[in-house]
GUTOR-509072 format. One record per residue (C-alpha): residue in three letters; y, x, z; residue number from 0. Coordinates in Angstrom, 1 decimal, padded with zeros to 4 digits, always signed. Layout:
<rs>
{r Ala,{Y,X,Z},NUM};
...
</rs>
This chain:
<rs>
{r Unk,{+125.4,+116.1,+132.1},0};
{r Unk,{+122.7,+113.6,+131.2},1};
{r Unk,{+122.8,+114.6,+127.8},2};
{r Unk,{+122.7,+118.1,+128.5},3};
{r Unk,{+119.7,+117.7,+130.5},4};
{r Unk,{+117.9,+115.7,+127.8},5};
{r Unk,{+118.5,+118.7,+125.2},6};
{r Unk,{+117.7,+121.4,+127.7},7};
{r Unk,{+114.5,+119.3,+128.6},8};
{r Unk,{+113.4,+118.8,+124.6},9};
{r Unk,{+113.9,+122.4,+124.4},10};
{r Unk,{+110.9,+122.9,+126.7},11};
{r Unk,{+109.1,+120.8,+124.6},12};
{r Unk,{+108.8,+123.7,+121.9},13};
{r Unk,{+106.6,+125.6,+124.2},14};
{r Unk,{+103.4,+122.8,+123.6},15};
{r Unk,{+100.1,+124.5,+123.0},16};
{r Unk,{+097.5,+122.1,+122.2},17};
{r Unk,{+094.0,+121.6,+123.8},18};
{r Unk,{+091.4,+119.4,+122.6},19};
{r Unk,{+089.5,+119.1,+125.7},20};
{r Unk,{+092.6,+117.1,+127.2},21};
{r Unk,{+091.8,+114.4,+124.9},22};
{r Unk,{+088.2,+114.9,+125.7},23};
{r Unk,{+088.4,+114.1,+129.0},24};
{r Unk,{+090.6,+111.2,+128.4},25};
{r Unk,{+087.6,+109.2,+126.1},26};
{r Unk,{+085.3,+110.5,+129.2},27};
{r Unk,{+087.3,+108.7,+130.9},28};
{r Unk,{+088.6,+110.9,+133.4},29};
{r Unk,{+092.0,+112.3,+134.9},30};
{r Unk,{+093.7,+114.7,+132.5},31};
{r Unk,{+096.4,+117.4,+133.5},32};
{r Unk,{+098.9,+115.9,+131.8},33};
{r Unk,{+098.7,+112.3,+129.3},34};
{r Unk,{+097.5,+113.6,+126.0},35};
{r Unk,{+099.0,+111.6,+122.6},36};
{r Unk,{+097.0,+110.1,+120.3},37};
{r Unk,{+097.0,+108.7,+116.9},38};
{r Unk,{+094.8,+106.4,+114.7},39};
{r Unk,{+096.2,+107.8,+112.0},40};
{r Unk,{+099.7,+109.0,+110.7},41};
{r Unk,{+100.0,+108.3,+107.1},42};
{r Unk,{+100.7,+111.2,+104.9},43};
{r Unk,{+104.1,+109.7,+103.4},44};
{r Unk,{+105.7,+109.9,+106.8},45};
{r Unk,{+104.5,+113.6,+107.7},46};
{r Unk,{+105.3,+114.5,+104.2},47};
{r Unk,{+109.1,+113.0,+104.7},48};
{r Unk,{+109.6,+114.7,+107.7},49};
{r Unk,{+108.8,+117.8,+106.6},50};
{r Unk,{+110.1,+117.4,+103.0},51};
{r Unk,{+106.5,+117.9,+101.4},52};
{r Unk,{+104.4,+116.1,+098.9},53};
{r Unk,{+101.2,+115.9,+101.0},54};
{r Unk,{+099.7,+113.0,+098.8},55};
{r Unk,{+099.9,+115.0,+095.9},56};
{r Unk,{+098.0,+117.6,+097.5},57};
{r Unk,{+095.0,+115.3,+099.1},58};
{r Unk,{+095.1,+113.8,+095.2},59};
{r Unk,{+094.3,+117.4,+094.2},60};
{r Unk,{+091.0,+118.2,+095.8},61};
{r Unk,{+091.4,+122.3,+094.9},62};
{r Unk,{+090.6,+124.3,+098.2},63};
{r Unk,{+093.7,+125.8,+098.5},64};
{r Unk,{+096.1,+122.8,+098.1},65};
{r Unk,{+094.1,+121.4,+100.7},66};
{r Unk,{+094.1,+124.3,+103.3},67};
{r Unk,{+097.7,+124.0,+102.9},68};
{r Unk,{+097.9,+120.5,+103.2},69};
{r Unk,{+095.7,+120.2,+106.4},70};
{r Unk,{+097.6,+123.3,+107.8},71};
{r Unk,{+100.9,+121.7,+107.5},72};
{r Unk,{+099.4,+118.5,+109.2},73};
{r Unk,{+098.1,+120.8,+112.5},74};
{r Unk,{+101.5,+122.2,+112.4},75};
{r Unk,{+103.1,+119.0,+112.9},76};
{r Unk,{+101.1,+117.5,+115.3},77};
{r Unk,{+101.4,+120.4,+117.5},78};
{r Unk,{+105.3,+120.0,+116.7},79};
{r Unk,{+105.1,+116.3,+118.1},80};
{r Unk,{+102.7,+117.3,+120.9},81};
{r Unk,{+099.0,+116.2,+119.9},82};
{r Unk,{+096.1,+117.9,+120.8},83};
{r Unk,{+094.1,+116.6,+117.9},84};
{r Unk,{+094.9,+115.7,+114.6},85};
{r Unk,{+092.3,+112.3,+113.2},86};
{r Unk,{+090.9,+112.7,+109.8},87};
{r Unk,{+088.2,+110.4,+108.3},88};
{r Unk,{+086.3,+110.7,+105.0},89};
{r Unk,{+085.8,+106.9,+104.2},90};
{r Unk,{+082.8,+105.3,+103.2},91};
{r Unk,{+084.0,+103.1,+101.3},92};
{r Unk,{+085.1,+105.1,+098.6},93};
{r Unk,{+082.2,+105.3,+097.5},94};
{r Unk,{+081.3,+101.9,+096.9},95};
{r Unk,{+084.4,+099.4,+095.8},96};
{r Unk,{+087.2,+101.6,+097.2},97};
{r Unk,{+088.1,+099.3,+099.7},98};
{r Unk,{+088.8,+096.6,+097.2},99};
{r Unk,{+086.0,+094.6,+098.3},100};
{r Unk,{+087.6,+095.0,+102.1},101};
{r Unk,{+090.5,+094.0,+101.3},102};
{r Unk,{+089.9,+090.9,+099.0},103};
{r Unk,{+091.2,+092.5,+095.8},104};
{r Unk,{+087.0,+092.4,+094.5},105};
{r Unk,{+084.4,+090.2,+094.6},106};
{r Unk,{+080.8,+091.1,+096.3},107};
{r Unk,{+078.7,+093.8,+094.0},108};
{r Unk,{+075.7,+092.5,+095.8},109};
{r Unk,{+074.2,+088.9,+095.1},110};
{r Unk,{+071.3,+088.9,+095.6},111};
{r Unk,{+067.8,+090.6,+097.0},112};
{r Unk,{+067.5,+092.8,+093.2},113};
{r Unk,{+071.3,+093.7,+093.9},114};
{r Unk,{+070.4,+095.1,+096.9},115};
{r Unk,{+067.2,+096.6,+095.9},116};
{r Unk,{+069.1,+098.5,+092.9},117};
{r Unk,{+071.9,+099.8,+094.4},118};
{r Unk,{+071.8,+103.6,+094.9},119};
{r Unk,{+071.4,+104.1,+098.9},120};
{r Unk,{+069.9,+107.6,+098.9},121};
{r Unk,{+072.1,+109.0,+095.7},122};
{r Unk,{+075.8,+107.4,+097.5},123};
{r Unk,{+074.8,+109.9,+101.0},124};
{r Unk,{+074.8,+112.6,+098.7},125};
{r Unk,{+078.1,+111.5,+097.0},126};
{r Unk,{+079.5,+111.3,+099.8},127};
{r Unk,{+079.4,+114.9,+100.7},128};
{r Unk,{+079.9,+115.7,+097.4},129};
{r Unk,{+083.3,+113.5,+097.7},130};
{r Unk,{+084.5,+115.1,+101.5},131};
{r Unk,{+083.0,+117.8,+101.6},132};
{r Unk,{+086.2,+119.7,+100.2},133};
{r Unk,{+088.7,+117.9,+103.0},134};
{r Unk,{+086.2,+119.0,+105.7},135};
{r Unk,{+085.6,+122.9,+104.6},136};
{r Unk,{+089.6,+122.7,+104.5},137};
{r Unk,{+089.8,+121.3,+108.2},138};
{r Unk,{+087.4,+123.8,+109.3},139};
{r Unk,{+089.2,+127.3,+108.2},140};
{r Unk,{+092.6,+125.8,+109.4},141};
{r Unk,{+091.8,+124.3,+112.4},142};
{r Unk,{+094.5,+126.0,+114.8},143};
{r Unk,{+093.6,+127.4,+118.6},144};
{r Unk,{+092.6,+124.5,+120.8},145};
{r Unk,{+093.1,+121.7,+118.5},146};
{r Unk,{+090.7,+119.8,+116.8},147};
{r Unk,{+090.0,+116.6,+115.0},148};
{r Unk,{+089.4,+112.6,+115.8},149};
{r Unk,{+086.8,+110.9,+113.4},150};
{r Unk,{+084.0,+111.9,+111.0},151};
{r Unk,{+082.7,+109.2,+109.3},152};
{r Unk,{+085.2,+106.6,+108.2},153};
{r Unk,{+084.5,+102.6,+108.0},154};
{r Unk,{+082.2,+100.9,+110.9},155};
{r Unk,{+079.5,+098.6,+109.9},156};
{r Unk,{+081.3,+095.7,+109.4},157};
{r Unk,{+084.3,+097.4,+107.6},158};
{r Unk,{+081.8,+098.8,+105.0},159};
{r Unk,{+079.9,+095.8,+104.5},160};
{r Unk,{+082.8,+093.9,+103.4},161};
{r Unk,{+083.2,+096.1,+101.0},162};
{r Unk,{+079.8,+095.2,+099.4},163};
{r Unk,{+080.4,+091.8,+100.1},164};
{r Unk,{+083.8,+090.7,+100.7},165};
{r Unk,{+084.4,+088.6,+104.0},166};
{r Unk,{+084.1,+085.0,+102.4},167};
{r Unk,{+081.3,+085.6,+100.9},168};
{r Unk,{+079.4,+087.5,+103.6},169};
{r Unk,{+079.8,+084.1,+105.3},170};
{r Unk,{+077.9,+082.0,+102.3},171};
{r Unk,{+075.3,+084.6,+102.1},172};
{r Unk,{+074.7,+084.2,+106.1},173};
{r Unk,{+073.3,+080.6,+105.3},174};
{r Unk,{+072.4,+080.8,+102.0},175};
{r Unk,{+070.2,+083.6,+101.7},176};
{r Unk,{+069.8,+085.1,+105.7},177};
{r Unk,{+067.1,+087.3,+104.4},178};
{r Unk,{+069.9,+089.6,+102.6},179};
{r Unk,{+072.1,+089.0,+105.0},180};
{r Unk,{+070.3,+090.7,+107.6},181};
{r Unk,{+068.8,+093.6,+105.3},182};
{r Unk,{+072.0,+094.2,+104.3},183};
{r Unk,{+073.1,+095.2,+107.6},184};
{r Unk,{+070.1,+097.2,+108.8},185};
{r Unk,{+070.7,+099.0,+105.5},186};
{r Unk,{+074.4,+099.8,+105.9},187};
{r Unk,{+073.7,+100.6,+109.1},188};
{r Unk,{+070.8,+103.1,+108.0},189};
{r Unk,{+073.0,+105.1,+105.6},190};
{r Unk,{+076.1,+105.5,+107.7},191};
{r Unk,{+073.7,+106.9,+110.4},192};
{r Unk,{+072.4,+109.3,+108.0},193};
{r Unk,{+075.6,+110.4,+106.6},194};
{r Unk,{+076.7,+110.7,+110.3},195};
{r Unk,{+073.6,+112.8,+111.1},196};
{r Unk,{+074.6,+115.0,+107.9},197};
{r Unk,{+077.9,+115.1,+108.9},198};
{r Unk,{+077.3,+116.8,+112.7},199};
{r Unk,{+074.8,+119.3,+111.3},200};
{r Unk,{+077.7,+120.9,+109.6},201};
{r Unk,{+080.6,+119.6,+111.3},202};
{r Unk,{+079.9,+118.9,+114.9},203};
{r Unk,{+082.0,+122.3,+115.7},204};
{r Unk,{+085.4,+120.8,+114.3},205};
{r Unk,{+084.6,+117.5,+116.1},206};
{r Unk,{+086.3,+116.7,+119.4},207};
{r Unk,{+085.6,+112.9,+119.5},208};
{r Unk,{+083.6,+110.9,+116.9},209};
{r Unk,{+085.0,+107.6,+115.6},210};
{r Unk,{+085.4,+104.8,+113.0},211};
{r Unk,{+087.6,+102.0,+112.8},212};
{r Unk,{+085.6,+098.8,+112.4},213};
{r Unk,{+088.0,+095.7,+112.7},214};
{r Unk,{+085.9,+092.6,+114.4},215};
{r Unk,{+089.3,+090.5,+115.4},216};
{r Unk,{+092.0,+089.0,+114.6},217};
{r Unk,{+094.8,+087.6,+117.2},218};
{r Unk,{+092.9,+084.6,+119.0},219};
{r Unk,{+089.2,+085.5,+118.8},220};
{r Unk,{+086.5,+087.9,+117.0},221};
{r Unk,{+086.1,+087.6,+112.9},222};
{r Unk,{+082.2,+086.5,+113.2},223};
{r Unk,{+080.3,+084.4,+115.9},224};
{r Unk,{+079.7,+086.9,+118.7},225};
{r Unk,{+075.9,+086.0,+118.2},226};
{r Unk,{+076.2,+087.6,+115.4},227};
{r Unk,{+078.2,+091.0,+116.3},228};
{r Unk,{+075.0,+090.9,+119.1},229};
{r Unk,{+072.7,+090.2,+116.3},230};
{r Unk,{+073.5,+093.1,+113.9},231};
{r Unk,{+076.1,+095.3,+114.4},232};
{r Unk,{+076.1,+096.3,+118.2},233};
{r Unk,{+072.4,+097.6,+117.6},234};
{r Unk,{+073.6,+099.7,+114.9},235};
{r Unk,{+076.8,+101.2,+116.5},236};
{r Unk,{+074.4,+101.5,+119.6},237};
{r Unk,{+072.0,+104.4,+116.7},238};
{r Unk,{+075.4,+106.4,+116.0},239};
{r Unk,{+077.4,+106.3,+119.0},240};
{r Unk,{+073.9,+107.6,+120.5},241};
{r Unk,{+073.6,+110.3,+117.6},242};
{r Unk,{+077.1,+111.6,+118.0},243};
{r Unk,{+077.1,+112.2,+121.9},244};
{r Unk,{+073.9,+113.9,+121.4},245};
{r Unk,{+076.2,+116.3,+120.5},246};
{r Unk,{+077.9,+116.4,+123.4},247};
{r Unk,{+081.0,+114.8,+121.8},248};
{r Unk,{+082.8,+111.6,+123.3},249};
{r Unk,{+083.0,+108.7,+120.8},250};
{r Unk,{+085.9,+106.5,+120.6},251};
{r Unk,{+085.7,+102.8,+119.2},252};
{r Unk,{+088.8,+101.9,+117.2},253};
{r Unk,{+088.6,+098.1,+116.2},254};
{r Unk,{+091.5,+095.7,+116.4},255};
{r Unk,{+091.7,+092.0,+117.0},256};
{r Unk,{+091.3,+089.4,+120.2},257};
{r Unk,{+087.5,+091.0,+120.5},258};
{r Unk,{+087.4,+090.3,+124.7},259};
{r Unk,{+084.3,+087.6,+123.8},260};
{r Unk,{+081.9,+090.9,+122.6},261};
{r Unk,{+083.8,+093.7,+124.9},262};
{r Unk,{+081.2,+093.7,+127.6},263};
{r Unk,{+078.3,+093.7,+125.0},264};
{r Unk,{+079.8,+096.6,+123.3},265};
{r Unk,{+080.9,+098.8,+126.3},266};
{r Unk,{+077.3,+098.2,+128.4},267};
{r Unk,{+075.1,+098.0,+124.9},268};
{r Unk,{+076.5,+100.8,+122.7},269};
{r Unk,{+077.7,+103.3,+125.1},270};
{r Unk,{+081.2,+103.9,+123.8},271};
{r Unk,{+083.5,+106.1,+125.8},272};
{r Unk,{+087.0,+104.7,+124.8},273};
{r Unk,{+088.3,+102.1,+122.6},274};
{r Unk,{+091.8,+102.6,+120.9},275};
{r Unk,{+093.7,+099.3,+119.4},276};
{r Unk,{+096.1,+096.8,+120.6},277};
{r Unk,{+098.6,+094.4,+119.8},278};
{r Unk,{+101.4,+092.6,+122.7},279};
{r Unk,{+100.2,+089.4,+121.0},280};
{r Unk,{+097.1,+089.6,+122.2},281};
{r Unk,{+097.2,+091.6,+125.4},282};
{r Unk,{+099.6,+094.1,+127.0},283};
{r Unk,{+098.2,+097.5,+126.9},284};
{r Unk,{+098.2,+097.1,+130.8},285};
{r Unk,{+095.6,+094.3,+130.5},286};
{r Unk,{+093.0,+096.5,+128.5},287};
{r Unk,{+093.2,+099.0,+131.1},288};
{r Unk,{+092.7,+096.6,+134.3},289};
{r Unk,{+090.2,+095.0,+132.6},290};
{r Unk,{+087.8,+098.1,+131.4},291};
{r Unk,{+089.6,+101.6,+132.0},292};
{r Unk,{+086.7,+101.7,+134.9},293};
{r Unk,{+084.0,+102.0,+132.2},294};
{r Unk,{+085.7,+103.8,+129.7},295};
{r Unk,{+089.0,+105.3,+128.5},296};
{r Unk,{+092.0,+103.5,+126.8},297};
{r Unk,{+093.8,+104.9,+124.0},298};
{r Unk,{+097.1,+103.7,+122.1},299};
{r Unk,{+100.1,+101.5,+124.1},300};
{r Unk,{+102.8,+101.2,+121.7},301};
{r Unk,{+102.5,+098.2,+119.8},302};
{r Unk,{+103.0,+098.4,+115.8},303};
{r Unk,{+105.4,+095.4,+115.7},304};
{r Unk,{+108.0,+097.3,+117.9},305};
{r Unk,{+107.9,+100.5,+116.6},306};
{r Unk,{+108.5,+099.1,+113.0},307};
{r Unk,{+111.1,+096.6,+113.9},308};
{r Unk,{+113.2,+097.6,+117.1},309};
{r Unk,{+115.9,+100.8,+117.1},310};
{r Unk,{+115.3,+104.3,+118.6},311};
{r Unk,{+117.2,+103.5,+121.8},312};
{r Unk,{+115.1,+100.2,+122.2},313};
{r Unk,{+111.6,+101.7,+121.4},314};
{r Unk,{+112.3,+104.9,+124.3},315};
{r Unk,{+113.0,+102.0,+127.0},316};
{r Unk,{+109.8,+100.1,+125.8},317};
{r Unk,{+108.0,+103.5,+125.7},318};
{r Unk,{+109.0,+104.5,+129.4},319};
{r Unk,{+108.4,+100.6,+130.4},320};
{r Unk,{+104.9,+101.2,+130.1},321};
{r Unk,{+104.0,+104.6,+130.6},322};
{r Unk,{+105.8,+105.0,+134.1},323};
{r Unk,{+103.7,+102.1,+135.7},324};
{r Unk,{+100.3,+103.7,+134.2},325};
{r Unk,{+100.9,+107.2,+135.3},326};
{r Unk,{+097.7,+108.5,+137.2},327};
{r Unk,{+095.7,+105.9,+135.9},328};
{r Unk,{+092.4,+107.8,+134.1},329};
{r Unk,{+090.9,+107.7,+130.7},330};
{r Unk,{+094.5,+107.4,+129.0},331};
{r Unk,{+095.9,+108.4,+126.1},332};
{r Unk,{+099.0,+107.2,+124.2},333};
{r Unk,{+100.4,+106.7,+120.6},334};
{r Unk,{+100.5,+103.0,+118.7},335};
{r Unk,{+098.4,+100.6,+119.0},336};
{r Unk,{+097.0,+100.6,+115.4},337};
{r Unk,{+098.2,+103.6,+113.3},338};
{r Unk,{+101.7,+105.2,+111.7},339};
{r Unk,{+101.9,+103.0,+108.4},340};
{r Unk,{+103.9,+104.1,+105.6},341};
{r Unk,{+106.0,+101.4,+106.3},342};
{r Unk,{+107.2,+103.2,+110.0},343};
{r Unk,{+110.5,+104.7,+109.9},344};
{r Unk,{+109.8,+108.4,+110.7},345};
{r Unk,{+112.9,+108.0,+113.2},346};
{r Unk,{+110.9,+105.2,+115.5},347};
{r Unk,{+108.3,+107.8,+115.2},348};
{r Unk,{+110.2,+110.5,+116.4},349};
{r Unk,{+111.5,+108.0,+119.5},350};
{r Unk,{+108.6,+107.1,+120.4},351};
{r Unk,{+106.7,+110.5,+120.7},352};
{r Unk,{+110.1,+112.0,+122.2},353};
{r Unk,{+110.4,+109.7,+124.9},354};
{r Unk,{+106.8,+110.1,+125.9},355};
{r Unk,{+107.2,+113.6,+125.9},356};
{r Unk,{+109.7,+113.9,+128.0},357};
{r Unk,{+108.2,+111.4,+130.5},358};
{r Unk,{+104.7,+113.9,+130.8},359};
{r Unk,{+107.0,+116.7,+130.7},360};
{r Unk,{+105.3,+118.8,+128.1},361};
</rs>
């Protein structure tokens, strides 16, 4: 009988019909009819197993119509799997070491003061469009009924400056030359505020919550002195958070880490609606929510550790353990705490976003 009733309940699952505006009003933080999913990101190799397509191949290939068919097939799925909103970031970074800088596989590409004076600023804007543009046309004649996307620009502040000067050496250059060090941000800053401005002049209609992903923690405290997150970069997020709700669009804060030390400078100073990232190690999910889900929303839950490592049966139970006691809290939304690496069986996936389904009912 139980089983029975499990099939005939993820039968009525079929029936989803996505609306953005739920996940709206859960990064206003407000009550939604119904917990809406969300995801950071879910990386092409596990949609593109699932549904037995090469979707890599087709972001690698840039022509208009791979890519409408690419970004169709991923609103199909996440209305499958019961999203609202499907995230999609064109990434800074690309356009300056890749990421390699980021992620230590480069060194820094600015030294010094006539590094930073020759580097391209006003020519990489225009690359940038030149470089997305494609991906976001796509998104925009695909976009089903009711759903759109999560993101925009891709990289916060501190994300892209790393990539001009990788983490080590941004430290050095703090006390050996703080003269760059702080042009450097205002600069960085500067550009990603005028790519985002570009952005919502042609894009604010696909847009139902601006974000970027800037990573100031890791488990026991934040990455830099919180003088200096004061210092440089919450003024900055402060310009585009302001820019993007001009538009009348929520934005959502997605930075992982122990980063309690800066949370109250970031929610009061900046102005974000929700923040999505967390990790068991560091806090429960519960704890984010006690702690600030009366200022602003809380998305993600499901920490990355357990989905990757535990069984189907064992990820439902964890799933249900805390969803059930956060039921009619506001400003919620639910998925991982960090994103769907390539590295996540598509199974714990599928467990995960089941059992959560059938807990909302829909």
């Amino acid at each position: 009988m139980e089983q029975y009733n499990r099939y005939r309940s993820m039968n009525m699952l079929k029936d989803f019909k996505p609306d953005y505006r739920r996940l709206v009003r859960a990064a206003r933080n407000e009550i939604t009819e119904g917990l809406p999913l969300y995801e950071h990101h879910i990386n092409l190799k596990v949609i593109g197993s699932i549904l037995s397509r090469d979707l890599e191949q087709m972001y690698e290939s840039r022509e208009p119509g791979q890519l409408e068919e690419m970004f169709s097939l991923i609103a199909q799925f996440h209305i499958d799997y019961g999203y609202d909103c499907y995230s999609f970031e064109g990434c800074f970074t690309e356009l300056v070491q890749g990421g390699k800088g980021l992620t230590g596989q480069a060194g820094p590409i600015i030294r010094s003061m006539d590094d930073f004076r020759a580097f391209p600023w006003d020519q990489v804007i225009d690359d940038y469009f030149e470089r997305f543009n494609p991906y976001f046309e796509a998104i925009k004649v695909t976009l089903p009924e009711g759903m759109k996307i999560v993101g925009g620009v891709g990289n916060g502040l501190f994300e892209t400056i790393q990539d001009f000067v990788p983490f080590t050496e941004l430290a050095y250059l703090e006390i050996d030359d703080p003269e760059l060090f702080a042009e450097l941000w205002m600069k960085v800053g500067d550009t990603l505020y005028r790519i985002w401005e570009r952005f919502l002049l042609s894009y604010s209609d696909i847009l139902a919550i601006g974000r970027f992903g800037d990573d100031l923690g890791f488990k026991s405290a934040p990455l830099l002195n919180p003088a200096t997150i004061r210092e440089y970069i919450i003024p900055q997020y402060k310009r585009i958070v302001a820019l993007v709700q001009s538009k009348d669009i929520p934005f959502l804060l997605h930075s992982c880490g122990c980063i309690f030390d800066v949370m109250d400078d970031i929610i009061n100073k900046t102005g974000i609606d929700a923040k999505h990232s967390n990790e068991d190690a560091i806090a429960p999910f519960s704890h984010w929510v006690d702690e600030y889900g009366d200022r602003i929303g809380n998305f993600g839950g499901f920490d990355m550790d357990v989905i990757c490592r535990e069984t189907p049966e064992n990820i439902r139970k964890y799933v249900h353990d805390i969803v059930v006691p956060l039921q009619g809290r506001r400003g919620l939304a639910f998925g991982s705490g960090n994103q769907i690496a390539d590295y996540v069986p598509p199974e714990n996936f599928q467990a995960m976003v089941e059992e959560f389904r059938l807990i909302r009912g829909f």
